[in-house]
N, C-alpha and C positions, 0 to 999 in steps of 0.2 A: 621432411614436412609432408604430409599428408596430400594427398592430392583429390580427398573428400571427407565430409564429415557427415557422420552419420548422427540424424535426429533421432533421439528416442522418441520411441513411439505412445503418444497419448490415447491410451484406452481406459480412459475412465465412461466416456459415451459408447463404447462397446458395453460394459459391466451390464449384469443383470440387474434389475431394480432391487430385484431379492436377494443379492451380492453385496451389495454396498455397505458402505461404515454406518449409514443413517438407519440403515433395515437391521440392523441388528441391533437396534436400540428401542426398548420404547418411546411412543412419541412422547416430548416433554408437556409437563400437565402445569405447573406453576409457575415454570421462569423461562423466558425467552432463551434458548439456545446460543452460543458464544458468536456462532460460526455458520455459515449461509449452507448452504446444501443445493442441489440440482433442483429444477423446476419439474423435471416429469418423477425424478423419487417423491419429490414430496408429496404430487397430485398424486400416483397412485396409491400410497400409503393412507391421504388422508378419505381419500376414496374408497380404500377398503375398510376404515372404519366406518361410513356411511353404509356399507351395506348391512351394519345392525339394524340402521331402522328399519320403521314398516314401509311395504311396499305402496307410496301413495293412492295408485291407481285401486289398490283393496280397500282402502284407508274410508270407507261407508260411514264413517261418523263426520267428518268434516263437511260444511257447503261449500268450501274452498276448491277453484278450480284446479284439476291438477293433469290436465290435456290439452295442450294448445298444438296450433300448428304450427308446421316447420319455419313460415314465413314471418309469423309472430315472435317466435324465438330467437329470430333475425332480427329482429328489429328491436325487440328487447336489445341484444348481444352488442348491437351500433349505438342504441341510446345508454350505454354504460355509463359515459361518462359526460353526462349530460345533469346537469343541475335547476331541476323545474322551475324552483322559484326564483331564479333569475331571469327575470322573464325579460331584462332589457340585452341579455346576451346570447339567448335563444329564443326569439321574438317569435319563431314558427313555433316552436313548442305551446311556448303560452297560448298561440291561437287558436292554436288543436285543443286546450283546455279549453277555452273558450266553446269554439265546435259542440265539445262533449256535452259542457252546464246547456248548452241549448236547445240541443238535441233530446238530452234527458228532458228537459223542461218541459217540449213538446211533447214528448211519451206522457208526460205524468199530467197533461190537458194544463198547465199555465194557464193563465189567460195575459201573459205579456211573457212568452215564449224565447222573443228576440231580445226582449231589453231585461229580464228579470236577472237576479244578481243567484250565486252560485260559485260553490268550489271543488276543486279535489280534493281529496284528504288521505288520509296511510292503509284504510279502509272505515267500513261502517262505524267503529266504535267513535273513533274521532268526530266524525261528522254527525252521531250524535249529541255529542257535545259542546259543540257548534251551535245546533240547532237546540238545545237547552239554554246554554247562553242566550242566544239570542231572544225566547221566550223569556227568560228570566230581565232581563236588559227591558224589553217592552212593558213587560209589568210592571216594572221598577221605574220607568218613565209615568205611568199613569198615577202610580202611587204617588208622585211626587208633586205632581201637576193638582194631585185632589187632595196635596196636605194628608196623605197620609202614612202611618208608617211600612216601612220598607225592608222589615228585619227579620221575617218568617216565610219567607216564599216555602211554596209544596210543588208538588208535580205528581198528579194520580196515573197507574199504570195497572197492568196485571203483569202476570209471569213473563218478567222479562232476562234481556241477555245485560252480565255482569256489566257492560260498560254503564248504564243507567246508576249502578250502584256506586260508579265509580266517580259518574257525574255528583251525585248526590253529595258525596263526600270531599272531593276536590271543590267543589263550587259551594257550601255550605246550603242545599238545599233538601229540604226533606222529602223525601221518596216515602209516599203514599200507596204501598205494594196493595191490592186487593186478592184476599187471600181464594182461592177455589174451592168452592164448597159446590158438593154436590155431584152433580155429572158435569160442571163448567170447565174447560180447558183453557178459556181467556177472559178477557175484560169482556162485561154485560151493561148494556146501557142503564139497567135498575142499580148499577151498582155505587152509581156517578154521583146522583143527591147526598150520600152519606159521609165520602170521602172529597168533596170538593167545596172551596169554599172562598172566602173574597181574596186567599193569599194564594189560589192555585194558579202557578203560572200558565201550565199547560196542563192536556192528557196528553199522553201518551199512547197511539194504538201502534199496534206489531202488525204488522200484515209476515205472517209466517214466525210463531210463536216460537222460539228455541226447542223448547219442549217434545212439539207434538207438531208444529207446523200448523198449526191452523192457521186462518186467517179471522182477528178479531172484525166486529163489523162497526166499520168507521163510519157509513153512513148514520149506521142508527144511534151510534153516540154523539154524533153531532145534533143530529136529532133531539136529542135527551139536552144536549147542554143547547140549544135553541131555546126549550120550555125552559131549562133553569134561568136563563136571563130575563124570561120573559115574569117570570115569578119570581125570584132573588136578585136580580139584576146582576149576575157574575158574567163578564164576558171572558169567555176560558176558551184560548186558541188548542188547535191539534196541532200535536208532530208527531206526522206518520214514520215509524222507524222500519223501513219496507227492508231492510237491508238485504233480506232472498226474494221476497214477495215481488218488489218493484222492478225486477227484471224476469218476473212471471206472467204476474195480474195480465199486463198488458197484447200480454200473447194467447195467454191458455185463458183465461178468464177476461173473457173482451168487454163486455157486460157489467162487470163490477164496479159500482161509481164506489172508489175508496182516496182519489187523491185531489187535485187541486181544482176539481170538477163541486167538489165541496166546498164553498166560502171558508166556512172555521177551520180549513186544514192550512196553516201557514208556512208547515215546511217538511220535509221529506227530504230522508237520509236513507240511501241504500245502498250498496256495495258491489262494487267493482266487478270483484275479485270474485265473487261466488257465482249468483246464476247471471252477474253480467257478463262472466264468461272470459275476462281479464284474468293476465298474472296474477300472483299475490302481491298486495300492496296498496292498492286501489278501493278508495270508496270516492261518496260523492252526497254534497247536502245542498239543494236548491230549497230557493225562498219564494213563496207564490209573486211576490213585485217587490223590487226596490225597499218597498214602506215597513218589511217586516226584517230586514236587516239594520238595528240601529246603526247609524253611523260611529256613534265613537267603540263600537267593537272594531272599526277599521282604521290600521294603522296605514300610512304614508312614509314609505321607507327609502329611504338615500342607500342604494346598493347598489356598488358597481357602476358606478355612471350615470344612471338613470333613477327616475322616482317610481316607485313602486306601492302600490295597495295590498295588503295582506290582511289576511284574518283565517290564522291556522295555529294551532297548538304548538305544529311543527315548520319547521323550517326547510333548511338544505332538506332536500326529497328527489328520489331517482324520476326521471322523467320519463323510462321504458314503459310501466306501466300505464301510465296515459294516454303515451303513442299507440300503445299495441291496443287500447278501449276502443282507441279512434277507428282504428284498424279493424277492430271487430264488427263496427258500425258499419262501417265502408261494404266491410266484407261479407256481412251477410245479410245485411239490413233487414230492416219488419219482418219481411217472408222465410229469410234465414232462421231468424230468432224463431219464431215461430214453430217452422220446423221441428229444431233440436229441443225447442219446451217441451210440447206437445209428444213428442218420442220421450221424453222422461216422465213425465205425465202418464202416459200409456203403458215404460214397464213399470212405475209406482203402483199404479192400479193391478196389472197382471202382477205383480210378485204379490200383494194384498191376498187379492182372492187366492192365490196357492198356499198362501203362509196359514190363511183361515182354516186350510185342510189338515194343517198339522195337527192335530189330537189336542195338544196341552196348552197352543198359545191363542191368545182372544183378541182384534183388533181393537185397538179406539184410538186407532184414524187409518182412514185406506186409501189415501192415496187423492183421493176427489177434491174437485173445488176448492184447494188450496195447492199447498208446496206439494212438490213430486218426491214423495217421502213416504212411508208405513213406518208404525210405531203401535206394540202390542205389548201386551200385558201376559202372563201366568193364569191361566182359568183358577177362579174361586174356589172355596169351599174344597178344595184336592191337597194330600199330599202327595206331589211332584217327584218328589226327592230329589231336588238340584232346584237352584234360582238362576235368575237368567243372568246375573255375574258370571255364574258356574256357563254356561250356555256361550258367552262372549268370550269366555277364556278357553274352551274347547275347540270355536272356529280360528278361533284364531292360530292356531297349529297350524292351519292352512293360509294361514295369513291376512285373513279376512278383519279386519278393527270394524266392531261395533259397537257403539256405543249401549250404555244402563245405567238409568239411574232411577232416584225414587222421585214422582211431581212434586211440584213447590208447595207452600204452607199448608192447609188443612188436607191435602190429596197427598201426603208426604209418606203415604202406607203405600203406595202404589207406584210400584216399583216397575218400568217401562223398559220395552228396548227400541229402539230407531234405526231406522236404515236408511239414508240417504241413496236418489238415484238425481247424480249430475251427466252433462255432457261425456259423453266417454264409457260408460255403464251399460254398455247392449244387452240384451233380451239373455244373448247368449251366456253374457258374465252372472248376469242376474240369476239364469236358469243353475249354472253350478255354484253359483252362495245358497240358492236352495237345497241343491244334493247335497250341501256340503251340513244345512242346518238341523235337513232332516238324520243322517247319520249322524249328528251331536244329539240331538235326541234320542235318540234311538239308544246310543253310549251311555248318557246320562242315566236312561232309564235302569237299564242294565246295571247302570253301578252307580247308584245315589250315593249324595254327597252329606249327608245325614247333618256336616256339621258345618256346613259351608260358612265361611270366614270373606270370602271374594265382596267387594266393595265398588262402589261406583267407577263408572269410566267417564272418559273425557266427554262433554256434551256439546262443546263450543256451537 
């Protein structure tokens, strides 16, 4: 008999990741695998297929944040598994939402700051739609109340972002786009008399247009629909859809009466996650008072123990997102925000005027008195030989995502490109996307593309 026995020795956590039985497989694409595999094979496998995307921090076409800090990350990483809309079994969480709607409320001048109603949402798109409901829902109260019918509601806008269209269709209401004629890049208050009428629930203004970033002017549209009432008797509420602007306006443009400083503006939907400076995930729609949120849009829910008030498209939702808004509020408050606007503001305008030096490209918009963005055109009357599809697909060699595309309905010949500058974007990165724009010109010219095929890019 033996007087030891000897264990074989398990070295499968010795093996190389690029060793293993699982690495010498493609990963499976249609049907779940038989059989479990190691936790660190499978992360860095599935982590080497992430490194085909684009690098986000290049990634000039998105308003989406995509730099936070270490302690954000953190707190993100603890609220994993934290489930927001229960708010009777994470009773801080909800409060911190709470926090948030009031705080925004106060940024956007409420005039009942502490008691007005407000929510989270997944970001801006949802909470547009929110705040369409809930115009559609008041009008539809009034209709009812004056005997009259209730089966054609509109909603007038200019060039807006696809969730409006989405509204339109999901909630059977017709979207009254105004088309851009001329040198216009947004909604004009002359434009209001011909497309609104006793079934418009609301306007729509953008404060930081998809397109071009402008900021439409909400004052003077209210304006305009003050004289329609007062001559047609249409009372037609605003919902400003700030979703970039509302975490600008209030910093770099301190001056601009565009939100609840307005009576007609009854609600404002803006987003998290982009110049609020949050994860992704995040938006947010407050209501000027109580009075413009109908009640029966809000349900009373038996969950988990407790009773609950809801009014979201969505449900189960991560709670990280919120925490970390909080967090940003905390963390940099007024003076912070400020800051970091105002520095993207300033390289917006410095890449503008350098961009204007380049030979062949024409601004129309540089950066000013709106979003911290440039967005240029091809000079006229020139053969170029290359379009600036051809131009976004050259920088990008170097990894750079820029967005092209052509403007919306009548302006639809005019084929734009965009550069977004968020939190995270220094002078410095700014300075080499220009070296990098000018050698693709430069390329381009050298070897035109006579027959260019290159098509729109993403514009979100």
């Amino acid at each position: 008999m033996p007087l030891h026995t000897v264990k074989k020795q398990d070295t499968a956590g010795a093996a190389d990741v690029y060793t293993t039985e699982v690495s010498d497989q493609r990963l499976p694409k249609y049907r779940m695998p038989e059989n479990s595999s190691s936790p660190r094979d499978i992360y860095n496998l599935v982590h080497d297929e992430l490194l085909l995307d684009g690098n986000s921090r290049q990634n000039l076409a998105t308003f989406c944040t995509t730099w936070s800090e270490p302690e954000a990350r953190q707190l993100m990483a603890e609220s994993i598994d934290k489930n927001m809309i229960d708010k009777d079994e994470y009773p801080q969480t909800a409060e911190i939402e709470k926090r948030c709607v009031h705080m925004i409320a106060d940024l956007f001048h409420s005039p009942a700051a502490q008691t007005t109603v407000g929510c989270s949402t997944t970001g801006s798109s949802e909470a547009c739609m929110l705040g369409g409901l809930a115009a559609k829902w008041r009008w539809k109260k009034k209709r009812i109340a004056a005997g009259k019918p209730y089966d054609k509601p509109n909603f007038v806008c200019g060039p807006v972002q696809i969730c409006w269209d989405k509204f339109a269709r999901y909630f059977d209401v017709e979207i009254r786009q105004v088309p851009l004629k001329g040198d216009a890049l947004g909604l004009r208050p002359e434009d209001l008399r011909q497309y609104c009428d006793e079934n418009t629930i609301c306007v729509v203004a953008t404060l930081g247009v998809t397109f071009t970033g402008v900021y439409e002017p909400v004052a003077a549209l209210a304006k305009e629909l003050d004289e329609m009432e007062k001559d047609l008797g249409f009372d037609i509420g605003i919902h400003v859809d700030a979703a970039s602007g509302g975490f600008i306006a209030p910093f770099v443009q301190k001056n601009l009466i565009w939100d609840f400083q307005i009576e007609r503006v009854k609600s404002i939907s803006a987003s998290g996650h982009k110049y609020g400076l949050a994860p992704l995930g995040v938006g947010w729609v407050i209501w000027r008072d109580t009075d413009q949120l109908p009640q029966e849009l809000i349900f009373n829910v038996d969950y988990l123990g407790g009773q609950m008030p809801t009014f979201a498209l969505n449900f189960s939702r991560p709670a990280g997102q919120i925490i970390t808004q909080y967090y940003d509020f905390l963390r940099l408050g007024r003076e912070g925000y400020t800051k970091i606007q105002q520095a993207c503001a300033d390289t917006a305008q410095w890449l503008a005027a350098e961009i204007a030096k380049l030979g062949p490209l024409e601004l129309v918009y540089d950066g000013k008195d709106a979003l911290p963005l440039v967005c240029y055109k091809l000079k006229d009357g020139q053969d170029h030989g290359f379009t600036l599809y051809d131009l976004s697909e050259r920088v990008r060699l170097r990894g750079w995502l820029i967005a092209s595309y052509p403007l919306p309905a009548d302006r639809g010949q005019t084929i734009i490109q965009r550069i977004l500058i968020r939190h995270g974007v220094s002078r410095d990165l700014a300075q080499l996307l220009l070296d990098d724009l000018s050698k693709a010109i430069k390329h381009l010219k050298e070897n035109p593309v006579p027959h260019s095929v290159a098509g729109p890019t993403f514009h979100h």
